[in-house]
MARNU-12029 format. One record per residue (C-alpha): x, y, z. Coordinates in steps of 0.25 Angstrom, whole numbers, plus 5000, padded with zeros to 4 digits. Example, Ala and Ser with C-alpha at 12.3 -4.5 7.8 and 13.67 -1.06 7.14 Angstrom:
<sedrens>
+------+------+------+
:    x :    y :    z :
+------+------+------+
: 5049 : 4982 : 5031 :
: 5055 : 4996 : 5029 :
+------+------+------+
</sedrens>
This chain:
<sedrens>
+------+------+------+
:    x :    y :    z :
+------+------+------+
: 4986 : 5068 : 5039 :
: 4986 : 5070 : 5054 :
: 4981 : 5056 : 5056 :
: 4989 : 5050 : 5046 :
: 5000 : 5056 : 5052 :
: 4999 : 5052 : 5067 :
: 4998 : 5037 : 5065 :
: 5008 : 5029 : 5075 :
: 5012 : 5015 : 5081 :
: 5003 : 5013 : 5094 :
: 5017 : 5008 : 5102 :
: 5010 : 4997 : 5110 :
: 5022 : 4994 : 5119 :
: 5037 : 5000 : 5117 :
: 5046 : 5002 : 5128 :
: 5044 : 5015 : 5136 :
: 5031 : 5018 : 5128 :
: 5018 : 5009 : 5131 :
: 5007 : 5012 : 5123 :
: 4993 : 5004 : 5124 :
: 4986 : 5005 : 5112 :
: 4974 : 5001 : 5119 :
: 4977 : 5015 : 5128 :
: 4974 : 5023 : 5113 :
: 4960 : 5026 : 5109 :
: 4956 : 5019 : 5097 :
: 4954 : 5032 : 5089 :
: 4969 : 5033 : 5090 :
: 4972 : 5020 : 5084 :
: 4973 : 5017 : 5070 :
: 4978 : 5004 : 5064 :
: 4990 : 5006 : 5053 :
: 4996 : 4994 : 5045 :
: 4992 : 4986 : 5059 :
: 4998 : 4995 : 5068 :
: 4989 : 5002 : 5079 :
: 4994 : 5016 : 5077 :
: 4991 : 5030 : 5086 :
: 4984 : 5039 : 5081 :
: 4987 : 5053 : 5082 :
: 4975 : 5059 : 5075 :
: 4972 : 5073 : 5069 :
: 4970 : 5082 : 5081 :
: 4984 : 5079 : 5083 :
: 4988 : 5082 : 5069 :
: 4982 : 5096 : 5072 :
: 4989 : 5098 : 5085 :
: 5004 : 5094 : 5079 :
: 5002 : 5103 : 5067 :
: 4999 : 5116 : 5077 :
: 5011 : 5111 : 5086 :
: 5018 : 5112 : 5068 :
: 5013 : 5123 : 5066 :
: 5016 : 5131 : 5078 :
: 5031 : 5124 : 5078 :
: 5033 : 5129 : 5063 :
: 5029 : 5141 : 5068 :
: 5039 : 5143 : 5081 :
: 5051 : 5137 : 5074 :
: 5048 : 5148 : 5063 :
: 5050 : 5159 : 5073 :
: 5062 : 5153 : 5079 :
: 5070 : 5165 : 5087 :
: 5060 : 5173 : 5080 :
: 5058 : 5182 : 5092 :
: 5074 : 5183 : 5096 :
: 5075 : 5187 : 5080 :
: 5066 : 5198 : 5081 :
: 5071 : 5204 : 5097 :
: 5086 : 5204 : 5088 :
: 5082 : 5208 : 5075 :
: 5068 : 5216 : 5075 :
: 5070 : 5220 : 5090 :
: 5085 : 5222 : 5090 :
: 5086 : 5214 : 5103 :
: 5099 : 5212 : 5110 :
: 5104 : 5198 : 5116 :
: 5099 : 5198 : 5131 :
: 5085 : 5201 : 5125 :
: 5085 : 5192 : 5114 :
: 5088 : 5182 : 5125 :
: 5077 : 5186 : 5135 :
: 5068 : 5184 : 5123 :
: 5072 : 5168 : 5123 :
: 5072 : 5166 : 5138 :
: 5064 : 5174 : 5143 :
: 5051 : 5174 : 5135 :
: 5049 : 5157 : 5136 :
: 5055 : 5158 : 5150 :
: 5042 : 5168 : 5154 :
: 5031 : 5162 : 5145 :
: 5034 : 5148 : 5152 :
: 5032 : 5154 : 5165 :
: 5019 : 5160 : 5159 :
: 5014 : 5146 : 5155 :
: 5015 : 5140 : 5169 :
: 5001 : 5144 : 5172 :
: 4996 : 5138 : 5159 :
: 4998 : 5124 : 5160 :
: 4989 : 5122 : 5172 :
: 4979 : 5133 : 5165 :
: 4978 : 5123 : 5151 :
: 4977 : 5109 : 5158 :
: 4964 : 5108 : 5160 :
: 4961 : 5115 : 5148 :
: 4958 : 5113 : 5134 :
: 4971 : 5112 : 5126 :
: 4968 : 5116 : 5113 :
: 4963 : 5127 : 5117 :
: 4973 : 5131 : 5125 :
: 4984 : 5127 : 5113 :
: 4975 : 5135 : 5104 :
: 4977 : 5148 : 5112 :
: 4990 : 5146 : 5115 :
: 4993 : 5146 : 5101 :
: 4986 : 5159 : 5098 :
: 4993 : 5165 : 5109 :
: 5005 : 5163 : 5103 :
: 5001 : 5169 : 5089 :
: 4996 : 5180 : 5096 :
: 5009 : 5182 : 5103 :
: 5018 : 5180 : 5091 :
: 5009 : 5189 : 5082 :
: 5012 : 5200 : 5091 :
: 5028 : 5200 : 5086 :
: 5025 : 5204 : 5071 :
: 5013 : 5214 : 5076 :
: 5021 : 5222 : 5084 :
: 5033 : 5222 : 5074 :
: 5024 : 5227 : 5063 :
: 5019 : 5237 : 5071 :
: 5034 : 5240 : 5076 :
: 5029 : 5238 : 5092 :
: 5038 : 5225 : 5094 :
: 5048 : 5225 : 5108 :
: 5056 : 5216 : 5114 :
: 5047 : 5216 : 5126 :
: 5034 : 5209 : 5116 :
: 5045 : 5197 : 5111 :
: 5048 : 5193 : 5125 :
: 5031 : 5194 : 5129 :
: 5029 : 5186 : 5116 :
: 5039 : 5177 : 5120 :
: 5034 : 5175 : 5132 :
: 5020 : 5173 : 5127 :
: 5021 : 5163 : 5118 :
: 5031 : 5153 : 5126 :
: 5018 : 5153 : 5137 :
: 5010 : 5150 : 5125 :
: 5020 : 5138 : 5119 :
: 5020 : 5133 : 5133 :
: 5004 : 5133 : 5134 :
: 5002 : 5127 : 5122 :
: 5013 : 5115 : 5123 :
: 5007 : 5112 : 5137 :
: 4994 : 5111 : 5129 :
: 4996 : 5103 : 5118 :
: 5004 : 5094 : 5125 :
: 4992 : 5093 : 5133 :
: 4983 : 5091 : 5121 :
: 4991 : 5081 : 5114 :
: 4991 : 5071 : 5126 :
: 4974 : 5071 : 5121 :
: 4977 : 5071 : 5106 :
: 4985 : 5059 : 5106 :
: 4985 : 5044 : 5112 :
: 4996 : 5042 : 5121 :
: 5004 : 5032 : 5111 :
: 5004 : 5044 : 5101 :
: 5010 : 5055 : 5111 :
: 5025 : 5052 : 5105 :
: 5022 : 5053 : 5093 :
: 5013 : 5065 : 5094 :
: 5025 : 5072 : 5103 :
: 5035 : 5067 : 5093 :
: 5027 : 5074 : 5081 :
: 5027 : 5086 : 5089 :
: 5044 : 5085 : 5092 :
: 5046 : 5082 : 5077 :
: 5037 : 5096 : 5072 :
: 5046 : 5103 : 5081 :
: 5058 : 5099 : 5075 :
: 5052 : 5102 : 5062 :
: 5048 : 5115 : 5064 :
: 5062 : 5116 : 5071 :
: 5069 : 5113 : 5058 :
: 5061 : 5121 : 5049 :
: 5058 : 5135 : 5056 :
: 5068 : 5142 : 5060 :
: 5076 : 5141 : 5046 :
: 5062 : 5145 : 5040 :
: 5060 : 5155 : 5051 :
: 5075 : 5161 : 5048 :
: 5073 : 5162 : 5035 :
: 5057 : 5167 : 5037 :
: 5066 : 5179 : 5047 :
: 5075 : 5182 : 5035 :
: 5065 : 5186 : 5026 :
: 5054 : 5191 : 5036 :
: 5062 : 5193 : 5049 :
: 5057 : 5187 : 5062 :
: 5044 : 5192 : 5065 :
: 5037 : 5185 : 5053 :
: 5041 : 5172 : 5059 :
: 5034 : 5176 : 5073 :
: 5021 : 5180 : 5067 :
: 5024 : 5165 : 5058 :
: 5024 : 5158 : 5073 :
: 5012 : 5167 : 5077 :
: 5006 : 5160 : 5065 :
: 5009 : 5145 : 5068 :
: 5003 : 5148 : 5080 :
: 4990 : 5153 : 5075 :
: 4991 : 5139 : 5066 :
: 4994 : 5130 : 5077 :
: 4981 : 5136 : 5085 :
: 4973 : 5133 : 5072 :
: 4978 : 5119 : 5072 :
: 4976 : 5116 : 5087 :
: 4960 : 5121 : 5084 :
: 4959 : 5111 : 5073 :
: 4962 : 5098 : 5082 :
: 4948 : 5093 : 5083 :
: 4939 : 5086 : 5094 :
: 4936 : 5092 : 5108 :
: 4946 : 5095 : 5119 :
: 4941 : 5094 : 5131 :
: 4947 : 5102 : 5144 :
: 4955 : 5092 : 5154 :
: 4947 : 5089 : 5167 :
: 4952 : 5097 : 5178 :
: 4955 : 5088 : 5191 :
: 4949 : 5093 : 5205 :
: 4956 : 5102 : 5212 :
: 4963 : 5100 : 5225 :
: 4959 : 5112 : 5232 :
: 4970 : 5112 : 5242 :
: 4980 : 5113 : 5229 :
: 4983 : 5127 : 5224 :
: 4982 : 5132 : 5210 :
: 4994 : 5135 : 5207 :
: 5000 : 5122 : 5208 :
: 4995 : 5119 : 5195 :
: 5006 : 5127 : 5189 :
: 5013 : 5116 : 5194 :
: 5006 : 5104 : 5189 :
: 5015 : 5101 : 5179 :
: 5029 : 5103 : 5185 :
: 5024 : 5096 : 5196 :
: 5019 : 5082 : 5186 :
: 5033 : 5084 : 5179 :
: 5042 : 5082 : 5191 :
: 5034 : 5073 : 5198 :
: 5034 : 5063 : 5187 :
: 5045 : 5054 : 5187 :
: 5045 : 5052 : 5173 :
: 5043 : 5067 : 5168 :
: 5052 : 5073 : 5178 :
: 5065 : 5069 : 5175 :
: 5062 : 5072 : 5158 :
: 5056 : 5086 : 5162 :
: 5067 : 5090 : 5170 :
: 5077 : 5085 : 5158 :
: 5070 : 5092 : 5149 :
: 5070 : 5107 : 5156 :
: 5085 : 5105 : 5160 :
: 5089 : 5098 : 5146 :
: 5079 : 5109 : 5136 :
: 5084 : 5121 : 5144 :
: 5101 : 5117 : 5143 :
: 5099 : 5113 : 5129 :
: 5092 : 5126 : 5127 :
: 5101 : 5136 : 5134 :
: 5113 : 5131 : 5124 :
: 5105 : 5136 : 5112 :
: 5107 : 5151 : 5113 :
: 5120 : 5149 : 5119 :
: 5124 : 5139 : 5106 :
: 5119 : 5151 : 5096 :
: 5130 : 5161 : 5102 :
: 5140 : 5152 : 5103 :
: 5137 : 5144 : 5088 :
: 5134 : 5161 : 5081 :
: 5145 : 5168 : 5091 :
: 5158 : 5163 : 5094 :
: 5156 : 5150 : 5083 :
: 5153 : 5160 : 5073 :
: 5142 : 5151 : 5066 :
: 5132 : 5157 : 5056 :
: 5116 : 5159 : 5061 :
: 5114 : 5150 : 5049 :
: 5122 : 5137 : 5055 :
: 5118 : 5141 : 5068 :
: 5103 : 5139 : 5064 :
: 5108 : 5126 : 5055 :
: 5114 : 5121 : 5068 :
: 5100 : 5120 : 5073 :
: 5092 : 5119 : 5062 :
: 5096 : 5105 : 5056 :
: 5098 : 5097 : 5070 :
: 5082 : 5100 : 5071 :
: 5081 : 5088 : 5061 :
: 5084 : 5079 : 5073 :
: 5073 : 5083 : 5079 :
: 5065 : 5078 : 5068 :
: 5070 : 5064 : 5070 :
: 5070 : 5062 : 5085 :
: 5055 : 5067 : 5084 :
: 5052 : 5056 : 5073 :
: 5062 : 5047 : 5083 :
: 5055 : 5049 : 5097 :
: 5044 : 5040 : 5095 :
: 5051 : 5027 : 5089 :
: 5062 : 5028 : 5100 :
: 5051 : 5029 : 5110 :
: 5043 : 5017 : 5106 :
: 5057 : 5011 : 5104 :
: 5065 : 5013 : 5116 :
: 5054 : 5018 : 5125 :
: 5051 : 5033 : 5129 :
: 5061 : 5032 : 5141 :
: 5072 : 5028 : 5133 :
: 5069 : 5037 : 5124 :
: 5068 : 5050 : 5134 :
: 5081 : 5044 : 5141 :
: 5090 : 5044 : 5130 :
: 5085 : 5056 : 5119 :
: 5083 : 5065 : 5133 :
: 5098 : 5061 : 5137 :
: 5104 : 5062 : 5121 :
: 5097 : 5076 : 5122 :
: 5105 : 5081 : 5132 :
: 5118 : 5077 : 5128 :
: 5120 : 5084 : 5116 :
: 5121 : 5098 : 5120 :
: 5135 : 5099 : 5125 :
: 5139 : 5097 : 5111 :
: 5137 : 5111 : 5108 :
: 5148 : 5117 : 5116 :
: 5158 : 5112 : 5107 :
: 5152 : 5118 : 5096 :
: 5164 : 5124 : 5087 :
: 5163 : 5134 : 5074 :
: 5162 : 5129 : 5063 :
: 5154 : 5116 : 5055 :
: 5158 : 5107 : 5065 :
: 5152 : 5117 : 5077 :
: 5140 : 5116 : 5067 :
: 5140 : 5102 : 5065 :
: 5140 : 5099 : 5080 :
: 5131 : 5108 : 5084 :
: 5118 : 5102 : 5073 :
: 5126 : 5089 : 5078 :
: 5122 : 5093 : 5093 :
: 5109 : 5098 : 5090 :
: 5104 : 5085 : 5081 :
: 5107 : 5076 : 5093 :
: 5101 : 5086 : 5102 :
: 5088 : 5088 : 5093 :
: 5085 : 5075 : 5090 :
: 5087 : 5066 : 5104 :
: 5077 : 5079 : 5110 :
: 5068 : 5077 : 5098 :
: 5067 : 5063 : 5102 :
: 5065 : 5065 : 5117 :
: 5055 : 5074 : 5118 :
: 5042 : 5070 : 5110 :
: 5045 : 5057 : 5118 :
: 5045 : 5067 : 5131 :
: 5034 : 5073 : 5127 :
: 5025 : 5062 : 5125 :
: 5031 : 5057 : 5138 :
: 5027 : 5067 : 5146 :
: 5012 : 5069 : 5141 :
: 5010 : 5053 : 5144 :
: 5015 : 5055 : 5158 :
: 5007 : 5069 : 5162 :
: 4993 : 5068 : 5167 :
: 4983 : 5073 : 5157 :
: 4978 : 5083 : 5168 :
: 4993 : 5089 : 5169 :
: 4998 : 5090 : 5152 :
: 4997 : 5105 : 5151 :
: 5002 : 5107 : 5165 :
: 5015 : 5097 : 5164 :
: 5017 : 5102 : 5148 :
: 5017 : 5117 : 5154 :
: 5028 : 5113 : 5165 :
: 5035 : 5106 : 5156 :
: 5036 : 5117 : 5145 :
: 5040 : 5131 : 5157 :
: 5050 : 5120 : 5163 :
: 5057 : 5121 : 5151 :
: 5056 : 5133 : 5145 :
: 5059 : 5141 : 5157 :
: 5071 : 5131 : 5159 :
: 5076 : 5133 : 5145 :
: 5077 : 5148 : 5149 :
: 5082 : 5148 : 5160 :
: 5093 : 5139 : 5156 :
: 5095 : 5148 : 5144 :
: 5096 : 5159 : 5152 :
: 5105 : 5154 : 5163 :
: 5115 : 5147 : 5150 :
: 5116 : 5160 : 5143 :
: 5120 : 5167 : 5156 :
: 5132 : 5157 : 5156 :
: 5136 : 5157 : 5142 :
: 5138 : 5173 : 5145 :
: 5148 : 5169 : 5156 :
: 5154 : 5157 : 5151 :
: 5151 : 5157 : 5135 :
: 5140 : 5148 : 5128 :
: 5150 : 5137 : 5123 :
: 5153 : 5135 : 5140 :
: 5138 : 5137 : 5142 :
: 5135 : 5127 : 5131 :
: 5142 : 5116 : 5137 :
: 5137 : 5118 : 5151 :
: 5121 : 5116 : 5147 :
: 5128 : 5103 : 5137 :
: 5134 : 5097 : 5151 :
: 5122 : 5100 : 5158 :
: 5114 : 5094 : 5147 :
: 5120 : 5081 : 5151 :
: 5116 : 5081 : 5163 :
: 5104 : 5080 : 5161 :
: 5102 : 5067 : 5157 :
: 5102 : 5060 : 5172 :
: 5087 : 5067 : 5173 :
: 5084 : 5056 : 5163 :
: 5090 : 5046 : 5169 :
: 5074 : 5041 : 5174 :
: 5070 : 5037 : 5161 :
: 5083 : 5026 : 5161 :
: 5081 : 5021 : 5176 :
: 5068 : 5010 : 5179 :
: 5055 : 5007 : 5174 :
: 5045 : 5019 : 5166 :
: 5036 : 5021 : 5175 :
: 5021 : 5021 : 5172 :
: 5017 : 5033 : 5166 :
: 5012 : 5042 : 5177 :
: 4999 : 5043 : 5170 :
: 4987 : 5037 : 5164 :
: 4988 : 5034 : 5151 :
: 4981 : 5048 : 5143 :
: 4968 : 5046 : 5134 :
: 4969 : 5047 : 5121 :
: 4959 : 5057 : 5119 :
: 4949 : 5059 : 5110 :
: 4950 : 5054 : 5096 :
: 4958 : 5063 : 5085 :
: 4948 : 5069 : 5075 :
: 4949 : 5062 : 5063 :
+------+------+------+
</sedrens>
């Protein structure tokens, strides 16, 4: 099914996206009604249905963690807070070492290990409470734990999926992975709410802890050898440490990465720090229902289904840079609708009315990114770069969130709302590259294909 499955048009020449067929192995090639089409083959197949599996898995234990700090743990606010920020915050800074560990590793079985520290980690949870042992102070190391391990194992399948895949099939490869997101998105929490009701939360952890045991066994299924990535010479007069630096250093030295990386830190970290703020306002003052507050969110994950399906056909279309320019600039303007959020239907109508806009131009831009960002990221630098990227943002998201619920207790959320919308606007000059001259050629070679898929 995999193969049939991952059967694409080779785009020979579209604008922003040139694809060389003759640049694709043959083994990835396959004629279809007269059409050359990509390939994606089956070891892909196996590395999307552990990415499923382990997304079911996480949107099934969404807010599992602060459930069980208020409800098994009888945790108050500032706690249940500090399990938010604080655990992703310090497992980010934990990865840093990582990326520069894995480069010049093998990825699977890095992917693999991180996998099973995670299920390790989350089994813990249940352990503990059935033995009646579980403190607060093991939810935050938990926490901590397994946003180091997320990190690891984005950095290295990122990594690994540049080999799996021809360069022609990386959109539509990161768009799979985009549009599974949002599946799992729509899905899990209402199933996970109602898993809570009858179960309460901790069965939901050990469910994630599970996923996680799947998604290792998938990742050992994908077939053919892996061989580790060569390691250049080292300059001896250059110090070892520096390679934590690697990848910020490629990011913000590139002149087409920098100005999307830095958008996306500034725009994923406001857009964020609305959300908890957004909950008190929509279930405090507004008096809405926990049911239409979770409805608010829930049904505007559909758009993310169709910008996913949308990415690929507007990039051929109108080129990646179009594509990037516009969908990054639509992401951003959205927000600022949720500080006129009123009681009431029509407050519940703009809000899903926000958030669809909002979901939907982001599920567009960032499979495109995604695939832009391994193309123009030296094979000797995936994990590194990957890594940078993913502490940038997390540890951004927090900070803002932080600093945003600090301002909501002096000003109140609906003015602190309004303030990240305003300066969500503002971020669409740092795009303003992608409209102005030529693309430039991509700052590196084109990437083999790698060995053939198993067939």
């Amino acid at each position: 099914m995999a193969d049939r499955v991952a059967l694409q048009p080779v785009v020979v020449s579209t604008r922003g996206l040139v694809v060389c067929s003759r640049r694709i192995r043959a083994d990835f090639i396959t004629p279809v009604n007269g059409r050359l089409c990509v390939k994606l083959g089956s070891r892909f197949g196996w590395l999307w249905a552990a990415y499923a599996v382990s997304a079911a898995g996480t949107w099934l234990a969404f807010d599992a963690f602060a459930l069980i700090a208020l409800l098994v743990l009888h945790a108050g606010p500032a706690q249940v807070a500090l399990l938010a920020s604080a655990g992703p915050a310090v497992g980010a800074l934990l990865a840093v070492p990582l990326g520069p560990w894995m480069e010049f590793r093998r990825k699977r079985p890095v992917m693999i290990l991180a996998d099973l520290v995670r299920c390790a980690a989350l089994l813990a949870v249940p352990a503990a409470h059935f033995l009646g042992v579980l403190g607060f102070g093991q939810l935050l190391l938990v926490s901590m734990v397994v946003a180091a391990a997320d990190l690891t194992f984005t950095a290295a399948s990122g990594a690994h999926l540049k080999s799996l895949v021809p360069r022609a099939g990386l959109l539509t490869a990161t768009s799979r992975f985009e549009s599974t997101t949002w599946t799992a998105t729509v899905l899990g929490p209402p199933l996970g709410g109602a898993a809570v009701g009858l179960f309460g939360p901790v069965v939901t952890v050990a469910a994630n802890a599970l996923s996680f045991l799947l998604s290792a066994l998938g990742i050992r299924a994908i077939k053919g050898p892996e061989t580790a990535p060569e390691r250049p010479p080292r300059d001896p007069s250059r110090p070892r440490a520096a390679d934590l630096l690697d990848g910020w250093r490629h990011l913000l030295t590139s002149r087409e990465l920098r100005p999307l990386f830095l958008n996306t830190v500034a725009v994923n970290g406001l857009i964020m720090a609305q959300a908890p703020l957004l909950a008190v306002l929509m279930l405090g003052p507004l008096g809405f229902q926990p049911w239409q507050y979770g409805l608010a969110f829930a049904v505007p994950c559909l758009g993310g289904l169709l910008g996913s399906r949308l990415a690929r056909p507007l990039a051929a279309r109108y080129g990646r840079r179009r594509v990037l320019l516009v969908s990054g600039v639509l992401r951003a303007c959205w927000p600022l609708g949720l500080a006129f959020v009123r009681p009431g239907v029509p407050g519940l109508v703009l809000v899903m009315a926000v958030e669809l806009g909002l979901i939907t131009c982001a599920s567009v831009f960032t499979p495109v990114l995604a695939a832009e960002r391994l193309e123009r990221t030296p094979d000797d630098r995936v994990a590194r770069t990957l890594s940078a990227w993913s502490v940038s943002t997390r540890t951004g998201t927090a900070a803002l969130t932080a600093l945003w619920g600090l301002m909501a207790s002096l000003t109140g959320p609906r003015t602190a709302i309004a303030a990240a919308g305003v300066l969500l606007l503002a971020t669409a000059p740092m795009l303003r590259s992608l409209a102005t001259g030529r693309r430039s050629p991509a700052s590196v070679p084109p990437s083999p294909a790698g060995p053939p898929p198993s067939r």
